[in-house]
N, C-alpha and C positions, 0 to 999 in steps of 0.2 A: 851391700847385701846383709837381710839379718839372720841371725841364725839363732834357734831355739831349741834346747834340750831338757829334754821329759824322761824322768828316771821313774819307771814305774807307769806302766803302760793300762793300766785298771780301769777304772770307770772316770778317775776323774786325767789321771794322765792322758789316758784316750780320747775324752773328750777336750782338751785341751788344745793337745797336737792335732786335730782334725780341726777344731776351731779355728787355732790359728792358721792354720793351711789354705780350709775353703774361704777363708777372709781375705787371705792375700798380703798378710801381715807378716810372713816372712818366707825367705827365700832357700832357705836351707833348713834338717831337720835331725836332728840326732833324736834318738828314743829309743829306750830301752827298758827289758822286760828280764827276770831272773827266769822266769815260764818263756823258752824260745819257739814250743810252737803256737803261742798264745801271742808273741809278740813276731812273729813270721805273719799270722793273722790278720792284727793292726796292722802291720803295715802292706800286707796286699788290699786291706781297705781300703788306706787311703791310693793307692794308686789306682783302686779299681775308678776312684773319685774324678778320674783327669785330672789330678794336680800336678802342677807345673811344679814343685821342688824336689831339690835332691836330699833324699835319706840315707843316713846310717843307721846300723843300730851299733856301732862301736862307742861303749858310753866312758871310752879314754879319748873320744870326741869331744866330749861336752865340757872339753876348757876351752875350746876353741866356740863356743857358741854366746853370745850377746846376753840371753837369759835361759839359765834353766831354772825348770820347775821340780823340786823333788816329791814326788807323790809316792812313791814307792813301799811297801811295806801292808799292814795289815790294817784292817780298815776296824771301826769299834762297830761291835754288833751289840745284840740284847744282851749277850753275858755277859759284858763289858761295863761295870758300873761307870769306872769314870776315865777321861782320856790317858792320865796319868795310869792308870795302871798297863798302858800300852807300851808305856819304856821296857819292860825286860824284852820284850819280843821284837820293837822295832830300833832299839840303842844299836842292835850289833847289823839292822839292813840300814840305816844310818851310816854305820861305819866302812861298811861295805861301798856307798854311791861317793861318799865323801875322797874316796881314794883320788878318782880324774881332776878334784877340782882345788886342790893342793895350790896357794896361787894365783886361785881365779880371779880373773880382774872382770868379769859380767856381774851381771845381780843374779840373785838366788834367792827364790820364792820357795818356803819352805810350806808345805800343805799337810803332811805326814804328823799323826801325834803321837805321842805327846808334842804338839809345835811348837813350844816356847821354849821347852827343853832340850830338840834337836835344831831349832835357831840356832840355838847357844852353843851347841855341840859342833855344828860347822863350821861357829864363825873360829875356834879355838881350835877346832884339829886342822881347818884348811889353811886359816891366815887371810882370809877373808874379808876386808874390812867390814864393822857389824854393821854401818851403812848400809851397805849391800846387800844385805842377809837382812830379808822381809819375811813375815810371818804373815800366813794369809787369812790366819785367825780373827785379827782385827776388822779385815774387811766384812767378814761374814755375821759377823759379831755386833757389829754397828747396823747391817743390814737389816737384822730382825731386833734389833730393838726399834729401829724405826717404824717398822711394820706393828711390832707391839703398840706405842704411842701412838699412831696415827689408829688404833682400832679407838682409841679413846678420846679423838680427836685433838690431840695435840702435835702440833707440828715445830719441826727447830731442828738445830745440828744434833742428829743422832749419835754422838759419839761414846765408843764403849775401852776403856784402857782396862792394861793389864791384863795379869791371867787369861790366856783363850778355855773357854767354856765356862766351869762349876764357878771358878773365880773371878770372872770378870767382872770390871766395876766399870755400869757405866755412868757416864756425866750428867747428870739433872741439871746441875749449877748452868748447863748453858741452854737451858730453858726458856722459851720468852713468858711464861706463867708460874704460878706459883705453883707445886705439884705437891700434893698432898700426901703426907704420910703413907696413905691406902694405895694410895695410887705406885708409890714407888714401891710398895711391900708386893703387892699384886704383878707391877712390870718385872720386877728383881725373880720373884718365884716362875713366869711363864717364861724367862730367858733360862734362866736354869735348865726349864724341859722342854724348850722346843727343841733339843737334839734328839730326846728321846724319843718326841712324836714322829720325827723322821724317821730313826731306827726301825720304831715299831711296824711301819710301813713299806722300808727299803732293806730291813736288815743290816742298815752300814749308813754312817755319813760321818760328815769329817766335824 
């Protein structure tokens, strides 16, 4: 049986744990929400969904689950210059989900920003191995620089390291062409603010 736990029940925990559910990709579910009648909610969703899994929302559950996802905490909106300035308010709900997973022998997909910062922070306060402790920044990160490059028709391993967002650096050198000064100046500047164009239109994204 697998079992998945969702710390932080919002837009993206929500769709997460619903994801994996109507998928079929796991059989047990723990999730949880600091907002209990927002997370009483979620989950008469998904039951209203006929899903076959058993839920908690006991999030001293989720050492016992295969993977959890930490989304929890406060999302960046327009006042929000950069992710980084999201540590004073999400370090101590951080501190708070990190208590069940003291320990943990699952993986742990950190989504919550600043992400590279609270990566870091669970792999040190859990004991964690950092193996384990995946940042979901790089997925997203490497996503839209591909879409970048491919608007200018270039195609190759999109890969983006380092820093999630303002500072991410991503990799030209594995390019199959030679990519021109303008051209990286130009990708480098629209990676920067495709979070913003989200924002501006959702009010929030990771």
């Amino acid at each position: 049986m697998t079992c998945l736990s969702v710390l932080g029940a919002g837009k993206i925990g929500g769709e997460v744990a619903y994801l994996a559910s109507v998928l079929g990709i796991i059989d047990k579910l723990v999730i949880y929400d600091v907002n209990t009648p927002f997370l009483r909610a979620q989950v008469l969703d998904l039951m209203h969904a006929g899903l076959d899994i058993e839920i908690s929302t006991d999030p001293w559950k989720a050492k016992e689950s295969d993977i959890c996802v930490f989304a929890a905490g406060f999302p960046r909106d327009p006042s929000v210059k950069t992710r980084a300035d999201l540590l004073r308010i999400n370090l101590p709900v951080a501190e708070k989900c990190s208590r069940p997973l003291h320990d943990y022998d699952g993986v742990l997909i950190t989504v919550t920003n600043p992400m590279d910062v609270n990566n870091y922070f669970f792999a040190e306060e859990t004991g964690i191995d950092p193996r384990r402790c995946i940042g979901f920044g790089g997925q997203l990160d490497s996503a839209r620089y591909a879409i970048a490059l491919e608007k200018r028709g270039i195609r190759g391993q999109a890969w983006v390291i380092g820093d999630h967002g303002e500072h991410q650096v991503p990799v030209f050198s594995t390019l199959p062409e030679a990519d021109p000064s303008t051209t990286r100046d130009e990708v480098l500047a629209e990676l920067r603010n495709d979070s913003m164009k989200v924002i501006q239109g959702t009010e929030r994204t990771v």
